[in-house]
C-alpha positions as CSV (number, residue, x, y, z in Angstrom):
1,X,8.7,-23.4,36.0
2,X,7.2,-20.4,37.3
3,X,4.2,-18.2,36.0
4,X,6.4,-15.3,35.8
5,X,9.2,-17.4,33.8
6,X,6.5,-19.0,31.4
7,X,5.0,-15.0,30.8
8,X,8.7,-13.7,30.1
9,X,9.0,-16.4,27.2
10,X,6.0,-15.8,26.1
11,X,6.2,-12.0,25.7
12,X,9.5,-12.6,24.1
13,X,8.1,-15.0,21.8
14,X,6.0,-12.8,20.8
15,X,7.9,-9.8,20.7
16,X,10.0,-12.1,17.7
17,X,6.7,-12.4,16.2
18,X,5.8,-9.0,15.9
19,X,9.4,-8.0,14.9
20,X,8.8,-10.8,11.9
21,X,5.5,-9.4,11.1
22,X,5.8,-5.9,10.9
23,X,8.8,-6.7,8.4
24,X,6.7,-8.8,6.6
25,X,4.1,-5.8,6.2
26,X,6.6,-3.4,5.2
27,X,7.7,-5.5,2.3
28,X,4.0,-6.1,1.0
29,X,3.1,-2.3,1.7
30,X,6.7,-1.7,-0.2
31,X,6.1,-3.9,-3.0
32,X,2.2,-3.7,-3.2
33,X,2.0,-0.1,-2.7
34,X,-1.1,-0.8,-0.6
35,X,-2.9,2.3,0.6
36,X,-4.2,3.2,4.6
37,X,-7.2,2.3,4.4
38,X,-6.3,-1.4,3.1
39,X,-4.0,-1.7,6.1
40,X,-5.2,0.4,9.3
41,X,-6.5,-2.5,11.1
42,X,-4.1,-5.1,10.5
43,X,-0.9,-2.6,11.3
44,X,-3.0,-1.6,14.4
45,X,-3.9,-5.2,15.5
46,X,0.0,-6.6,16.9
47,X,0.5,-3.2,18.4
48,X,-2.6,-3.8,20.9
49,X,-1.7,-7.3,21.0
50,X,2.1,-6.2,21.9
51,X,0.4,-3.6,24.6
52,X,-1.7,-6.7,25.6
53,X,1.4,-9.2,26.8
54,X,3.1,-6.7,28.1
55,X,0.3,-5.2,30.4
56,X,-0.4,-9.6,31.2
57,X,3.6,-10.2,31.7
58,X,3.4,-6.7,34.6
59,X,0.7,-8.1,36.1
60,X,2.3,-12.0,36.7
61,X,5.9,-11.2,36.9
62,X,7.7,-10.6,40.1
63,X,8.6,-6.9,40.4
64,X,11.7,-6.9,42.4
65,X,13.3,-4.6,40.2
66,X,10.8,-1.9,38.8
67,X,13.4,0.1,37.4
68,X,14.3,-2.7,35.2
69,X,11.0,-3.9,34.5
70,X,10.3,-0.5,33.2
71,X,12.8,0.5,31.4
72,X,12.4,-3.3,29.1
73,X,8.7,-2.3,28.9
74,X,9.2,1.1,27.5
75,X,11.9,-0.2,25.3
76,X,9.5,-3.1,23.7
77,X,7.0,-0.2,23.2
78,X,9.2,2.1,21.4
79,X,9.8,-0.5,19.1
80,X,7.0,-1.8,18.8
81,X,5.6,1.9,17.8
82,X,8.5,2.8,15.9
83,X,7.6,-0.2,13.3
84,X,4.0,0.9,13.6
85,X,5.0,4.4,12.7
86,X,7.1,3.4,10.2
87,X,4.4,1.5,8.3
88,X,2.4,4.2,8.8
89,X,4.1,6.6,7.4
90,X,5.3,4.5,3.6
91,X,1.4,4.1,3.6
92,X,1.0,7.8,3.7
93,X,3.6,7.6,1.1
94,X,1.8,5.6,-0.7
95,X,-1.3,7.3,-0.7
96,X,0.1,10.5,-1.6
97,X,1.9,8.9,-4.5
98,X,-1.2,7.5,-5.8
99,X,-2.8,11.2,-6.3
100,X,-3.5,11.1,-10.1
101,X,-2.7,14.9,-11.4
102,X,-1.7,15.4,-15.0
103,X,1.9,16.3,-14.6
104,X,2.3,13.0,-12.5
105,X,1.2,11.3,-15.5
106,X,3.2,13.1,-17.7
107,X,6.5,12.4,-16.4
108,X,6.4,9.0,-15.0
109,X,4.8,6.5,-17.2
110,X,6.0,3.1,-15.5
111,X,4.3,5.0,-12.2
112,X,0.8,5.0,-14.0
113,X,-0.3,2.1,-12.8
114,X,-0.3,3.7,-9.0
115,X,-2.3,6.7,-10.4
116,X,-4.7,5.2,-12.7
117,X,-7.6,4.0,-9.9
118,X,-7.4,7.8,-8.7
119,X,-7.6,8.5,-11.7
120,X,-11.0,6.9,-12.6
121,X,-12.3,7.7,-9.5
122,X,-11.7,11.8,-9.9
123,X,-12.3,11.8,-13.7
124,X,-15.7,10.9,-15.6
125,X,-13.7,9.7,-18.7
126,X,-16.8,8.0,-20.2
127,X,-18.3,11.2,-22.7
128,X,-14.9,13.1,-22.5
129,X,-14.2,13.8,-26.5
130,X,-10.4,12.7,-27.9
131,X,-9.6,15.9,-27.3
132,X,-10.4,16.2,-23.7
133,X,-8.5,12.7,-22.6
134,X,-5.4,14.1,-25.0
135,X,-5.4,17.4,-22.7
136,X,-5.5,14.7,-19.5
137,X,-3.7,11.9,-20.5
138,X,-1.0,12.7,-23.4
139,X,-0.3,11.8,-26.2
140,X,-1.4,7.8,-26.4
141,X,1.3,4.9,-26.0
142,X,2.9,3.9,-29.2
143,X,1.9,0.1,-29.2
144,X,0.4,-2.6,-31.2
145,X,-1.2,-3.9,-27.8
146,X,-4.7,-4.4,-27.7
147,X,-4.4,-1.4,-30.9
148,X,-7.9,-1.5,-32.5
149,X,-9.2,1.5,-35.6
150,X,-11.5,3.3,-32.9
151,X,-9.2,3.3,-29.5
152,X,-6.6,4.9,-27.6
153,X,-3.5,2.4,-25.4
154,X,-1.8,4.2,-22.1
155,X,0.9,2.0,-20.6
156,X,0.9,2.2,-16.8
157,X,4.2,0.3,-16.0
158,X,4.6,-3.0,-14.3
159,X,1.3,-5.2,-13.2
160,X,0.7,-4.7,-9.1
161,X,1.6,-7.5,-6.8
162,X,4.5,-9.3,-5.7
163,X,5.1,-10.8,-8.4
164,X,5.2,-8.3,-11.7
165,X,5.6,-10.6,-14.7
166,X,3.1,-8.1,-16.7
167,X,2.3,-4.9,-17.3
168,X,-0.6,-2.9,-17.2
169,X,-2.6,-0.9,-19.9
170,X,-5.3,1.3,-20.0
171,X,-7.6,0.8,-23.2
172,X,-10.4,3.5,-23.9
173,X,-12.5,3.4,-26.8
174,X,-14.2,6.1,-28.8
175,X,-17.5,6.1,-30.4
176,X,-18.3,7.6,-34.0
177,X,-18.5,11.1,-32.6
178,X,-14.8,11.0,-30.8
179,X,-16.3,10.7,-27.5
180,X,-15.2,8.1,-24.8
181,X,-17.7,5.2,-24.6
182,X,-15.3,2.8,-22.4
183,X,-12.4,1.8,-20.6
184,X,-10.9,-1.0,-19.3
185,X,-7.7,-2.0,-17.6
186,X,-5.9,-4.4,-19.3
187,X,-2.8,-7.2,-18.4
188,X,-0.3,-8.2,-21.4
């Protein structure tokens, strides 16, 4: 078998490879709602590896037909960007999604749980009085879970991950003053 036969395969093993894991990223960025910076480097890795064999395959194949050559190569490359872009993109999605603002909150509880690390990161809740996480957060969750005399219970919606058996909580408690002393996420 020839070099230029065994390079072909090749690419288009690997072309079957990067079709399977690009879909395999857009489920877990789907499902996950993983942000960019999570994901830059392993969307970006396949597409250099994809600009790799294809640069190796030009440079051992026989080029009796350019044209053709070409016209496969820029095909394989527009699809291999298009799922890059793609992916991309839902993370942008993602990411905007996961901007925490107070009307957000509001109006899509099971959604919470995408909005709550933004959240924490933007908002010193620790010190805020009852008052103060009320004007934020709402009104409280009606819920016996993890209910204690001196605390407050948001649902955020289904646990994150593949598999969402649970759901998420966030617990903050109050000291004797009404101020917030802590928080924690919480799994039921």
């Amino acid at each position: 078998m020839s070099v230029s036969k065994i390079v072909n395969y090749a690419l288009s093993l690997y072309v079957l490879l990067y079709a399977l894991i690009y879909f395999i990223y857009i489920f877990f960025i789907n499902f996950v709602h993983a942000s960019i910076s999570f994901m830059i480097a392993a969307l970006l890795l396949p597409f250099i590896l994809l600009l790799f064999f294809q640069w190796i395959s030009w440079k051992y194949t026989n080029h009796d037909n350019k044209r053709k050559m070409k016209n496969r190569f820029m095909l394989l490359s527009s699809l291999g960007f298009s799922l890059l872009f793609y992916c991309v993109f839902r993370l942008g999605v993602n990411e905007s999604e996961s901007r925490f603002t107070t009307e957000r909150w509001l109006n899509n509880d099971k959604g919470r749980v995408y909005l709550v690390d933004d959240l924490m990161n933007e908002h010193e809740l620790i010190g805020m009085t009852k008052d103060e996480v009320f004007t934020l957060l709402g009104s409280p969750t009606e819920t016996e879970y993890f209910k204690e005399e001196d605390n407050v219970v948001y649902y955020l919606g289904d646990e994150r991950g593949i598999i969402r058996i649970d759901s998420e909580w966030l617990v903050i408690w109050f000291d004797g003053s009404d101020k917030a002393m802590k928080y924690e996420l919480r799994t039921d």
